[in-house]
Backbone as a printed PyTorch tensor [residue, N CA C, xyz], in Angstrom:
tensor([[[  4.3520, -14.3610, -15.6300],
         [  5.1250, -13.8430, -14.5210],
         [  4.2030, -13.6230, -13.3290]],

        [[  4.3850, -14.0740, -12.0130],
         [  3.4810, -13.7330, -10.7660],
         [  4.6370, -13.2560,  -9.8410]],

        [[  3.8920, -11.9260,  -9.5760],
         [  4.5200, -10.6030,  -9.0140],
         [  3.7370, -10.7190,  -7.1320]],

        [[  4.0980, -11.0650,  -5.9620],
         [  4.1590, -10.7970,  -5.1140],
         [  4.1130,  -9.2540,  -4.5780]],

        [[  2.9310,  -9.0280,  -4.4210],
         [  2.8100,  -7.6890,  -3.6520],
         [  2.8230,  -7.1970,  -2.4330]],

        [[  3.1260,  -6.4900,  -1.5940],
         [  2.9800,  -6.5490,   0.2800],
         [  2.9090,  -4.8700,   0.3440]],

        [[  1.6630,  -4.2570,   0.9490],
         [  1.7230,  -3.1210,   1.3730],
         [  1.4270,  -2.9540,   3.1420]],

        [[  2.2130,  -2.4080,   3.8570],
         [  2.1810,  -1.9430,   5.0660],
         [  2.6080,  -0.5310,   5.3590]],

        [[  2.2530,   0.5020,   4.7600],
         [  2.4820,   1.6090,   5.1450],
         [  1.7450,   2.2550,   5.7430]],

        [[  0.7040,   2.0610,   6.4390],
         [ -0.1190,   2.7390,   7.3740],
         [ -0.6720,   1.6280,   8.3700]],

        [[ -2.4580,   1.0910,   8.4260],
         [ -2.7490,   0.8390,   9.3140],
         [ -3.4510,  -0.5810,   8.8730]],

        [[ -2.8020,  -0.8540,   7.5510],
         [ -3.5890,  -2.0410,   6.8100],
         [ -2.6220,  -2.4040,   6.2600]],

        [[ -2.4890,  -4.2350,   6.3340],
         [ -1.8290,  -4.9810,   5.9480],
         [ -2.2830,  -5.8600,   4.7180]],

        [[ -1.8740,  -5.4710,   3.3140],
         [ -2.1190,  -6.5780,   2.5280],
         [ -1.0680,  -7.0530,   1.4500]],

        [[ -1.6730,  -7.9310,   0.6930],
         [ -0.2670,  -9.2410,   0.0920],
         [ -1.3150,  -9.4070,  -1.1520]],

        [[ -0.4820,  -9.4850,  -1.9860],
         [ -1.7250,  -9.8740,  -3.4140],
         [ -0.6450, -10.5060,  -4.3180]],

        [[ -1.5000, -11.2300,  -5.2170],
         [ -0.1600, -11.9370,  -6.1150],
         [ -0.6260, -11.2220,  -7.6300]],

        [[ -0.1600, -11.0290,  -8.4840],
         [ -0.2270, -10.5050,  -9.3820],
         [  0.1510, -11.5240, -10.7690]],

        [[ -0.2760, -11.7700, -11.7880],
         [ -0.0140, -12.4090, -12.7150],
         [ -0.1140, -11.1210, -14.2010]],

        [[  0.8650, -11.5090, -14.6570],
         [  1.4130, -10.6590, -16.1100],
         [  0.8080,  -9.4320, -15.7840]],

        [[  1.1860,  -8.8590, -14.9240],
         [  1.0930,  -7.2040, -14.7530],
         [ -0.4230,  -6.5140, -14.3810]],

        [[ -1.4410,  -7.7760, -14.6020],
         [ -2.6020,  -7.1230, -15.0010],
         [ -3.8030,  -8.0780, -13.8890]],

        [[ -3.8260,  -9.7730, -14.1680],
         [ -4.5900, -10.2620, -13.6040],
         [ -4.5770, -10.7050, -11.8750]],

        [[ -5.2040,  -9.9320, -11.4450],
         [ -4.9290, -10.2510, -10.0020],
         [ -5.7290, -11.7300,  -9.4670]],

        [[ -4.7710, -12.6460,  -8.7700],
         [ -4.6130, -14.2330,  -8.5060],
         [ -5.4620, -14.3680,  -6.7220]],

        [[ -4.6920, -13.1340,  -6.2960],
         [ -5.4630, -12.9010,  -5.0240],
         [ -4.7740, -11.2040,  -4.5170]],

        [[ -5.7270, -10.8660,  -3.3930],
         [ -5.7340,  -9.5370,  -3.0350],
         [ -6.4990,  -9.5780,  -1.9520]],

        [[ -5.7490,  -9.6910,  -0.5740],
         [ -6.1010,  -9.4340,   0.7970],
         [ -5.5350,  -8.4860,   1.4340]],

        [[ -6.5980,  -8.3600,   2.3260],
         [ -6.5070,  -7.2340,   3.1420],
         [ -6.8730,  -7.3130,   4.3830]],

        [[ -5.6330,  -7.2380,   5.6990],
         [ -5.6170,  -7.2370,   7.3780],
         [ -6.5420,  -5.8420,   7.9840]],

        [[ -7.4120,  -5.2840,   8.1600],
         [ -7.3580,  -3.5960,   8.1880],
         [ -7.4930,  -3.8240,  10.2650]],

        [[ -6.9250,  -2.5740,  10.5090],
         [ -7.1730,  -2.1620,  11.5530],
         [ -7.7600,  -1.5490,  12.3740]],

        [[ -8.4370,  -1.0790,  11.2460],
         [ -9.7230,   0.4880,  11.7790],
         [-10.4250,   0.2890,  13.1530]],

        [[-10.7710,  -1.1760,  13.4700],
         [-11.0770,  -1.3920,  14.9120],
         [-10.4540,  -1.4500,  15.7610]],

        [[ -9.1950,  -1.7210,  15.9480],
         [ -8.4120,  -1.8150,  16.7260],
         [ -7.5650,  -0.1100,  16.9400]],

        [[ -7.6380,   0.7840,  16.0850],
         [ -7.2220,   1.9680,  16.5410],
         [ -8.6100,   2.4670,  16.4570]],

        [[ -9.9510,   2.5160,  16.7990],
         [-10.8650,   3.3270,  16.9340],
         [-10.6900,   3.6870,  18.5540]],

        [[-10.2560,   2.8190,  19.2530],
         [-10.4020,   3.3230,  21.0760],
         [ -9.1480,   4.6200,  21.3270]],

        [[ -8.7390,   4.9550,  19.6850],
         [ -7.2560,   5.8910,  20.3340],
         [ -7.5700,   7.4540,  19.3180]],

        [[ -8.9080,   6.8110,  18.6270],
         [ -9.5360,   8.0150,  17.8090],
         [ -8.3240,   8.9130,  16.5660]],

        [[ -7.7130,   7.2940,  16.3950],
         [ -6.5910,   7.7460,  14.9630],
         [ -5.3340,   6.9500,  14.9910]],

        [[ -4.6650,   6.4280,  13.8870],
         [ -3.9650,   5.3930,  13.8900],
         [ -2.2000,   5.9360,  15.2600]],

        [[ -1.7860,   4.8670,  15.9870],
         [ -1.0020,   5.0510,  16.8420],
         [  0.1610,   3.6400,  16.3340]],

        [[  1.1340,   4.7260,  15.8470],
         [  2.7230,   3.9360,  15.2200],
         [  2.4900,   2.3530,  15.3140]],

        [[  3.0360,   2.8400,  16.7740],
         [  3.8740,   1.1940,  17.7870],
         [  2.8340,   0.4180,  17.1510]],

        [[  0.9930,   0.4070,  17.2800],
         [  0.4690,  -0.4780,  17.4860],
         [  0.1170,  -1.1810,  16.0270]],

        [[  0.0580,  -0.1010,  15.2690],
         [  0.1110,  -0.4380,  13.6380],
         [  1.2040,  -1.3400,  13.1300]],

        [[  2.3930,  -1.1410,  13.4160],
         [  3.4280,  -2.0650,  13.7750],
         [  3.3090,  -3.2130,  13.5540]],

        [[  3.2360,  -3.2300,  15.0510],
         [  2.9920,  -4.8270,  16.2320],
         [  2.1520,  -5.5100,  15.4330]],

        [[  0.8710,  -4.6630,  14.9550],
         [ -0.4000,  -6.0090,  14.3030],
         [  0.1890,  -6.3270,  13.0730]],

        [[  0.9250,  -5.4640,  12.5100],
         [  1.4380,  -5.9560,  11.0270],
         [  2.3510,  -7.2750,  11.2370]],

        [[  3.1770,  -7.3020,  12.3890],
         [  3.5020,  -8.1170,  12.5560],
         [  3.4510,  -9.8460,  12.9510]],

        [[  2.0810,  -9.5500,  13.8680],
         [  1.1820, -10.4850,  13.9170],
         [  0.2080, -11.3800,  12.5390]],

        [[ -0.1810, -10.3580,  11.4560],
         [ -0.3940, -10.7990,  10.6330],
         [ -0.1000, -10.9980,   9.2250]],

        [[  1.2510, -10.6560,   8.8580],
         [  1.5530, -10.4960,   7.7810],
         [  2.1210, -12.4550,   7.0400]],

        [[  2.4660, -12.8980,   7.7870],
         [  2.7940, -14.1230,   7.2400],
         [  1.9360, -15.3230,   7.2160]],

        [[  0.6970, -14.8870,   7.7690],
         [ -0.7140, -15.9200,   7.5370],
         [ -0.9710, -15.5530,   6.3500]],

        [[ -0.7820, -14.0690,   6.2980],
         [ -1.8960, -13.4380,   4.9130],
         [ -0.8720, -13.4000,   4.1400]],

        [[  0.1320, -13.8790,   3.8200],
         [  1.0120, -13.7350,   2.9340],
         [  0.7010, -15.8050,   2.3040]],

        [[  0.3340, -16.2320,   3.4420],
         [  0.3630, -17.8050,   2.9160],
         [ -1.2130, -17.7790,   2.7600]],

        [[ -1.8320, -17.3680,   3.2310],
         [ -3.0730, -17.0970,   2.7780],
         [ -3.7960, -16.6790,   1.2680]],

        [[ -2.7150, -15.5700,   0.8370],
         [ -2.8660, -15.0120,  -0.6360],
         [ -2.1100, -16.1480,  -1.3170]],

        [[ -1.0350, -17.2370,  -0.7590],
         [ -0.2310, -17.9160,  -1.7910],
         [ -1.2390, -18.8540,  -2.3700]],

        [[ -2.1320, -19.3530,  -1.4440],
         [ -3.0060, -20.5760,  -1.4210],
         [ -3.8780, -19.4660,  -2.3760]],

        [[ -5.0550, -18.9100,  -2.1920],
         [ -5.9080, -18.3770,  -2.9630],
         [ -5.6770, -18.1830,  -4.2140]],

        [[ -4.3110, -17.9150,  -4.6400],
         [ -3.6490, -17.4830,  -6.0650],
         [ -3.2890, -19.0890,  -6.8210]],

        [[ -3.6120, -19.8440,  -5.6270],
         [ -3.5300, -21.4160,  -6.3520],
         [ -1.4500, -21.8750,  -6.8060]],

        [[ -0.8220, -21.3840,  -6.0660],
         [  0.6500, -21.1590,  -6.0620],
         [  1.4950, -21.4730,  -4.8560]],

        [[  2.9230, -21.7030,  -5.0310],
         [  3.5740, -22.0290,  -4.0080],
         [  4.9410, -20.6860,  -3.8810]],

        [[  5.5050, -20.3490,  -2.7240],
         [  6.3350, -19.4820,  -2.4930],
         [  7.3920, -19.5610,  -3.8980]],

        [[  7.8890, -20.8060,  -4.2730],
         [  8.7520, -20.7360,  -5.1590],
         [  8.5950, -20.4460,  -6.3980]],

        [[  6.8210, -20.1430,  -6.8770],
         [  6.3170, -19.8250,  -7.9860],
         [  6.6960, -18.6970,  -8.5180]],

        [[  6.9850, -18.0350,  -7.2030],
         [  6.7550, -16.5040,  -7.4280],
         [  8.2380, -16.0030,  -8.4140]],

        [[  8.0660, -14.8080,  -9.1790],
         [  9.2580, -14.3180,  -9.8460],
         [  9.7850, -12.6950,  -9.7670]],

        [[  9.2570, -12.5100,  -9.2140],
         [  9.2020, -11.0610,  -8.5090],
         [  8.0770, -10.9400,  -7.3230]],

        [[  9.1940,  -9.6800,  -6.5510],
         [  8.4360,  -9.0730,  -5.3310],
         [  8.2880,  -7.5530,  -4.7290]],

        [[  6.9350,  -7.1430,  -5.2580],
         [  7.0740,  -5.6720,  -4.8020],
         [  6.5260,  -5.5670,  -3.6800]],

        [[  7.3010,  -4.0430,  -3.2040],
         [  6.6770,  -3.7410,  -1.7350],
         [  6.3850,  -2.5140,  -1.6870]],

        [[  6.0400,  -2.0480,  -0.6450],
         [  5.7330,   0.2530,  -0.4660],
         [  7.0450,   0.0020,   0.3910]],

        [[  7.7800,   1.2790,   0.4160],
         [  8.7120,   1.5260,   0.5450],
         [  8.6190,   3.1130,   1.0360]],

        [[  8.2320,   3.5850,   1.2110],
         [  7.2310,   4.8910,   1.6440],
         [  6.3270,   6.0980,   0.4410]],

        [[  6.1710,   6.6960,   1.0720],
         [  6.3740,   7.4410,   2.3280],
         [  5.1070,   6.4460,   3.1720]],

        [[  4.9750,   6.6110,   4.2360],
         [  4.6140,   5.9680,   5.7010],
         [  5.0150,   5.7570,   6.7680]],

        [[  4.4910,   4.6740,   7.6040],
         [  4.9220,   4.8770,   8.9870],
         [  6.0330,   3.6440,   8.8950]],

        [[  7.1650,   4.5540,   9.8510],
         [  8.6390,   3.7010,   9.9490],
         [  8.4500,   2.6220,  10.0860]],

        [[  8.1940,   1.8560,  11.2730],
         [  7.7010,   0.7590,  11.7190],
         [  6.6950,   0.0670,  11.0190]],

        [[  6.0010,   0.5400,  10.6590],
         [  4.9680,  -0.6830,   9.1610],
         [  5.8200,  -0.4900,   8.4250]],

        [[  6.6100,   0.0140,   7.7880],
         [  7.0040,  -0.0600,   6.4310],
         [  7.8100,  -1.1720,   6.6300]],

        [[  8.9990,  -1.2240,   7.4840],
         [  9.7990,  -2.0560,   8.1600],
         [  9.4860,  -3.3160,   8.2150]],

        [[  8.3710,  -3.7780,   8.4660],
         [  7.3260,  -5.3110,   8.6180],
         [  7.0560,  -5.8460,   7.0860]],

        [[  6.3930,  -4.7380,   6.3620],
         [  6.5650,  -5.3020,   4.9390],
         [  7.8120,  -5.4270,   3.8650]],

        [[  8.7200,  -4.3490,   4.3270],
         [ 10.1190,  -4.6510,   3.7180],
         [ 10.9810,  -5.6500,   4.2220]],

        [[ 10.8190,  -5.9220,   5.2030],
         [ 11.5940,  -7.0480,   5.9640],
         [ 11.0960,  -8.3070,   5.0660]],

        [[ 10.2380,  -8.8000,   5.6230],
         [  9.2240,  -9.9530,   4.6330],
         [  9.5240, -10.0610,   3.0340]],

        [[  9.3010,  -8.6230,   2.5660],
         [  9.4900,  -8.6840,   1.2920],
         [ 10.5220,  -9.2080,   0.6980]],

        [[ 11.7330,  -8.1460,   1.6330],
         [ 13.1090,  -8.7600,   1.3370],
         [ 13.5420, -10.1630,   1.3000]],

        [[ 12.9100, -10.9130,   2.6240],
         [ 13.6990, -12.0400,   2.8140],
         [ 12.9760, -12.8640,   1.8650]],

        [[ 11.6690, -13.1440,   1.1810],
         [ 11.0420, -13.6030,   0.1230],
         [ 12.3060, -13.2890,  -1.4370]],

        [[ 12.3690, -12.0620,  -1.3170],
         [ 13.0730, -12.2650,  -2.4900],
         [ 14.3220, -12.6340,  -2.7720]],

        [[ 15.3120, -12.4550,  -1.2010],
         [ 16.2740, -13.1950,  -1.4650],
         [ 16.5860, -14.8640,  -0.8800]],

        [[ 15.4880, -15.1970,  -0.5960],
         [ 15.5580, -16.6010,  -0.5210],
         [ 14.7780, -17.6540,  -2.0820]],

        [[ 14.5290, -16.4790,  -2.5750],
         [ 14.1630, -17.2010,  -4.0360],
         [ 14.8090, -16.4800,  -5.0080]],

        [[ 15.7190, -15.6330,  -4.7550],
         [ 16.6000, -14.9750,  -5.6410],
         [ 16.1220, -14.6940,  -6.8290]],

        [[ 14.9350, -13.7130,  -6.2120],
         [ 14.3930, -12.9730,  -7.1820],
         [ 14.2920, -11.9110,  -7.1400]],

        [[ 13.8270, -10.2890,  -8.3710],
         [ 13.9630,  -9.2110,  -8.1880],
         [ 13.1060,  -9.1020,  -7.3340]],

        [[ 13.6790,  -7.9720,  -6.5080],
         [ 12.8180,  -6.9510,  -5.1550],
         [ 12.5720,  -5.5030,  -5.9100]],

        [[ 11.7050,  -4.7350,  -5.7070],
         [ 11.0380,  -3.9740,  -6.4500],
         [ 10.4250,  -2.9290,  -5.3850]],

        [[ 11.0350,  -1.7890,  -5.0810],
         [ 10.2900,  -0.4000,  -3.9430],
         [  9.1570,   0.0260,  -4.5110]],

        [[  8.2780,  -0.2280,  -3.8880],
         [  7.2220,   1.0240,  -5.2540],
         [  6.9420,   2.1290,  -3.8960]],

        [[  6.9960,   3.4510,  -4.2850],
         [  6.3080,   4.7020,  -4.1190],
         [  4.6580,   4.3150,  -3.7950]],

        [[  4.4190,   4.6300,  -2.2250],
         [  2.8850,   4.5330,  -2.0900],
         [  2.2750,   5.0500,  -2.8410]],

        [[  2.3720,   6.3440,  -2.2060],
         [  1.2460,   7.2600,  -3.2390],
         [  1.1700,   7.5250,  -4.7600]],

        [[  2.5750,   7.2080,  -5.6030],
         [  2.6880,   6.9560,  -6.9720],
         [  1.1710,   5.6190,  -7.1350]],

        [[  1.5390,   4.6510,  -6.4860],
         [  0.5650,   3.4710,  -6.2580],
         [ -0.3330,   3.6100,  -6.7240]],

        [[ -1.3160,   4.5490,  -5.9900],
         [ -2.4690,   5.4130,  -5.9870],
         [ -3.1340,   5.7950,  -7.7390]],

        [[ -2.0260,   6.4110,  -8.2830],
         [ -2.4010,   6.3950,  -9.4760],
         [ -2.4840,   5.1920, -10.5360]],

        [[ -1.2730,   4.6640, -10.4280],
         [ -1.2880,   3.2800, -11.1160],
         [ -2.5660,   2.0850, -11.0650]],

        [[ -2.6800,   2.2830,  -9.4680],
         [ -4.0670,   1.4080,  -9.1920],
         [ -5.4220,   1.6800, -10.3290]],

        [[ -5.1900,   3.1650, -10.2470],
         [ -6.6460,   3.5860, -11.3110],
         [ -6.2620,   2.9000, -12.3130]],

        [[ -4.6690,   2.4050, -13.3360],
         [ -4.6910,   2.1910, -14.0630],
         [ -5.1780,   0.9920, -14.4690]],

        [[ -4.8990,  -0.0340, -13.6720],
         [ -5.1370,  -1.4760, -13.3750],
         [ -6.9250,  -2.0020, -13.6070]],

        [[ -7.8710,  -0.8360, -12.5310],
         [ -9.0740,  -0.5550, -12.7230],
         [ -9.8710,  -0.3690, -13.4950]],

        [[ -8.7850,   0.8830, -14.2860],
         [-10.0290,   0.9890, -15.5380],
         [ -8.7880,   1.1460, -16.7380]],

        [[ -8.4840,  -0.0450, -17.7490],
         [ -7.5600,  -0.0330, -18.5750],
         [ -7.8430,   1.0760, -19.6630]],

        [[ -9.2910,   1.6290, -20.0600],
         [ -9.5660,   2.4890, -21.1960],
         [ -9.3480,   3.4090, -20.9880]],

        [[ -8.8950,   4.2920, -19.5070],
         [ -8.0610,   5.4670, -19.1930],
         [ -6.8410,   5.1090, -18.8050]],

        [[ -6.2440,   5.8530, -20.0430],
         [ -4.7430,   5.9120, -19.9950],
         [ -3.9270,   7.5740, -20.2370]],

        [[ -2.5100,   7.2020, -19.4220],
         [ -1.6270,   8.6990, -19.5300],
         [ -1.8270,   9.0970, -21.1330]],

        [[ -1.6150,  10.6760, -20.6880],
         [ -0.9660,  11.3450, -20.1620],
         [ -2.2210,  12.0490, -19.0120]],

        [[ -2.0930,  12.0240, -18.1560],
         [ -2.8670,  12.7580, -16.8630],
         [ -2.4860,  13.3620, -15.9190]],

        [[ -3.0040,  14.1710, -15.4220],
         [ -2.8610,  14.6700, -13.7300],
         [ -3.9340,  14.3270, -13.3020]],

        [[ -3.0320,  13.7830, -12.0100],
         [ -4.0570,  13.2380, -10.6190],
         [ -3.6420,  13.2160,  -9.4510]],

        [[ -4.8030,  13.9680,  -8.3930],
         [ -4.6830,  14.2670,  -7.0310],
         [ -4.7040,  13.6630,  -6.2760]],

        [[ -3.3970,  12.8580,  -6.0150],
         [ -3.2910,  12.0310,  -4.5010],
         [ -3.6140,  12.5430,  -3.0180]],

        [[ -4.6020,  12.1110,  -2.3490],
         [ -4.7550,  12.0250,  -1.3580],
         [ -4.7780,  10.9000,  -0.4380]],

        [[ -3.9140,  11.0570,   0.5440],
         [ -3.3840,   9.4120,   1.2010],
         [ -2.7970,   9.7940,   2.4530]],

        [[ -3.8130,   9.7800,   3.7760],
         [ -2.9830,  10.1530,   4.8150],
         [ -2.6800,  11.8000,   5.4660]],

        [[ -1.4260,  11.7900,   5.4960],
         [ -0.4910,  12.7230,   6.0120],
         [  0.0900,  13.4690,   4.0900]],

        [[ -0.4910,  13.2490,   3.3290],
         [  0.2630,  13.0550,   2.0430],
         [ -1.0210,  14.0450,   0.9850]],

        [[ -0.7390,  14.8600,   0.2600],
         [ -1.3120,  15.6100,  -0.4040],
         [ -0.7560,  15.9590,  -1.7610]],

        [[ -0.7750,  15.0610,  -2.7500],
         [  0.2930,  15.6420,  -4.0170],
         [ -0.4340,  15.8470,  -5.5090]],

        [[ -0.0140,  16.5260,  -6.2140],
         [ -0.2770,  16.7030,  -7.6760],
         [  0.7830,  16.0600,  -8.3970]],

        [[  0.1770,  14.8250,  -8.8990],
         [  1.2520,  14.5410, -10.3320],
         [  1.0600,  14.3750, -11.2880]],

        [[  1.9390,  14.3130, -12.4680],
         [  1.2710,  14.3560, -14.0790],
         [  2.0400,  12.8880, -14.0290]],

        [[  1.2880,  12.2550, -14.4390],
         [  1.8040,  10.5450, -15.2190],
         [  1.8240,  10.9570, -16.4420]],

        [[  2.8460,  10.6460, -17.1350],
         [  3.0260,  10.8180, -18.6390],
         [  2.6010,   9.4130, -19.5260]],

        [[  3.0430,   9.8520, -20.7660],
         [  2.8410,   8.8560, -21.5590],
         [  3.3080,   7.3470, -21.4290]],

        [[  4.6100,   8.0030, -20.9250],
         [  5.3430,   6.5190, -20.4820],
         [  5.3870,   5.9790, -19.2140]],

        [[  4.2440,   6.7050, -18.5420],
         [  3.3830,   6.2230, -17.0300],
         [  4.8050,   6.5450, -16.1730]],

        [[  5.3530,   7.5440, -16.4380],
         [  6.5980,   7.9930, -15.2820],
         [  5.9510,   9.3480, -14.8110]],

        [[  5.9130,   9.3910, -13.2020],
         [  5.3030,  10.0380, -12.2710],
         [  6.2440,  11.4450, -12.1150]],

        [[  5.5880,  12.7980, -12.3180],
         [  6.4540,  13.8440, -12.4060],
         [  5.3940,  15.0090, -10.9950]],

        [[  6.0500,  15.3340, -10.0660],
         [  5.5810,  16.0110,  -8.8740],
         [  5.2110,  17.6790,  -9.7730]],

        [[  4.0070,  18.0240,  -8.9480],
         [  3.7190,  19.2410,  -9.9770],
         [  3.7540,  20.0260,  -8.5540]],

        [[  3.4790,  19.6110,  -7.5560],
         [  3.0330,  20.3210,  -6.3400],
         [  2.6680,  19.4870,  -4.8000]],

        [[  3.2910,  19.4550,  -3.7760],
         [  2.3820,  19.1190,  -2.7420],
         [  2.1870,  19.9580,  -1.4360]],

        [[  1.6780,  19.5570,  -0.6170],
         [  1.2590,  20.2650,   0.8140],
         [  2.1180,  20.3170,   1.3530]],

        [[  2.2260,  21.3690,   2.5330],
         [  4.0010,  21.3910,   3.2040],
         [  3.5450,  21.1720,   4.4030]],

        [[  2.5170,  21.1330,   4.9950],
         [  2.1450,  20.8830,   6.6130],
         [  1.3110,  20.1740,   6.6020]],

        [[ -0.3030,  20.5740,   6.4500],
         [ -1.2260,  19.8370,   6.7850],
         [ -1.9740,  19.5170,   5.6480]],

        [[ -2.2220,  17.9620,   5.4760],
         [ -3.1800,  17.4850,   4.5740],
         [ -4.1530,  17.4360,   4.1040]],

        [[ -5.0490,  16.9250,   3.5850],
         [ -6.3680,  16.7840,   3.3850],
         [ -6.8520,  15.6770,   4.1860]],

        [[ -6.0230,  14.5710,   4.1620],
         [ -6.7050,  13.8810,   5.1710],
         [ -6.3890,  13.8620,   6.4050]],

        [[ -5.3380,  14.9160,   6.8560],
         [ -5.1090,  15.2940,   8.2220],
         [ -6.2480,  15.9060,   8.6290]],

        [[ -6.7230,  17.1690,   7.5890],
         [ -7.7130,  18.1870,   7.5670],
         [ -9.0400,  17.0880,   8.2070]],

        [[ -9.1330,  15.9420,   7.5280],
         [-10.4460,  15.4920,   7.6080],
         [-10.5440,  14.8410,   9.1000]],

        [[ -9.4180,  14.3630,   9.2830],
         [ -9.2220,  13.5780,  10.4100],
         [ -9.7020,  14.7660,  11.8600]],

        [[ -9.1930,  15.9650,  11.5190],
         [ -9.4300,  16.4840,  12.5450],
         [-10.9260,  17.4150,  12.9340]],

        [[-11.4880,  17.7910,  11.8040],
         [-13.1940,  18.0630,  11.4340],
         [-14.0160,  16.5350,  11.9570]],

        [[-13.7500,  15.3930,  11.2690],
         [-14.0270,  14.2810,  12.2310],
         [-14.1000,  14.1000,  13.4950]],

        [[-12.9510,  14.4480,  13.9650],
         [-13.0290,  14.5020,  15.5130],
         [-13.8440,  15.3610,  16.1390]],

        [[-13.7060,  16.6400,  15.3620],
         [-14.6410,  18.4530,  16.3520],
         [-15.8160,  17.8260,  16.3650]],

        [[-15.9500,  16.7850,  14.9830],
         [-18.0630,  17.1830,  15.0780],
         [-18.3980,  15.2800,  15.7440]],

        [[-17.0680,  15.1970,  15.8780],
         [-17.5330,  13.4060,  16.8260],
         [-18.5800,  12.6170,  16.1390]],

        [[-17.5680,  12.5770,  14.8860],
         [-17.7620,  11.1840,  14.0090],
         [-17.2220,  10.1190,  14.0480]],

        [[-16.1550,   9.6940,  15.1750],
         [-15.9220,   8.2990,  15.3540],
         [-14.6660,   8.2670,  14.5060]],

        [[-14.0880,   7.3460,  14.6450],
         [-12.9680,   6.9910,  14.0230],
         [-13.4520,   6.0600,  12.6000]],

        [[-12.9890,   6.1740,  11.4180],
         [-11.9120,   6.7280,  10.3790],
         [-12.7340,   7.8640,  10.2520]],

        [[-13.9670,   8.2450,  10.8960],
         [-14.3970,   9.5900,   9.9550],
         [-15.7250,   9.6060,   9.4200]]])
């Protein structure tokens, strides 16, 4: 099975193809960090706009690297939030029309759930049941992954983040943009 991936929920655009759940075929990544350093922190509109500019090179870009053609594919996941309106929008759009022009399943995944799963992918000899501290952004959460790797909220931040926190200590002591 090769699983089509597309994340745009912040300020980086990438597309990866996935084979049987586990072997990754290709895994690129657009980032922006230069292009929002002159605004000293990511700005919506413009995160957007570039996603838009590059999401369908790097989407044929990852097809070629994964050694595959659009119609190979049999599923397509995307982030679906939490993030910024307008990126999310660029990769769900895409995502969507991929999967229903090959009439295949479309698949939301939870960013920051992501986050944990990724560790799983990484290092297969740690496995649930766990708690682990997402930090991502505007986003601060505690969750327990269980046995059956289903994500249960134990706690999160109600205002300000950790990486809001950092973003803005970054700025007082004028470390440049990401920090």
């Amino acid at each position: 099975m090769l699983i089509l991936g597309i994340e745009t929920s912040c300020d980086e655009t990438a597309v990866a193809v996935v084979e049987n759940g586990g072997k990754i075929r290709s895994n690129l990544v657009a980032s922006q960090v230069e292009l929002h350093k002159q605004f000293y922190g990511v700005v919506p509109e413009v995160a957007s706009r570039k996603h838009l500019e590059v999401i369908l090179l790097l989407l044929d870009k990852a097809l070629k690297k994964a050694g595959i053609c659009l119609k190979d594919l049999n599923a397509v996941g995307v982030t679906i939030g939490p993030g910024l309106l307008g990126s999310l929008l660029v990769g769900v759009t895409v995502a969507k029309g991929v999967a229903l022009s090959l009439n295949i399943p479309f698949v939301g995944i939870n960013h920051l759930e992501a986050h944990l799963y990724a560790g799983l992918i990484q290092n297969p000899s740690f496995y649930p049941p766990f708690v682990g501290l997402i930090i991502s952004g505007g986003h601060t959460e505690l969750v327990y992954l269980s046995e059956k790797k289903e994500c249960e909220l134990l706690g999160s931040t109600r205002d300000d983040a950790v990486g809001e926190a950092f973003d803005k200590i970054a700025r007082a002591l004028d470390l440049g943009y990401p920090g």
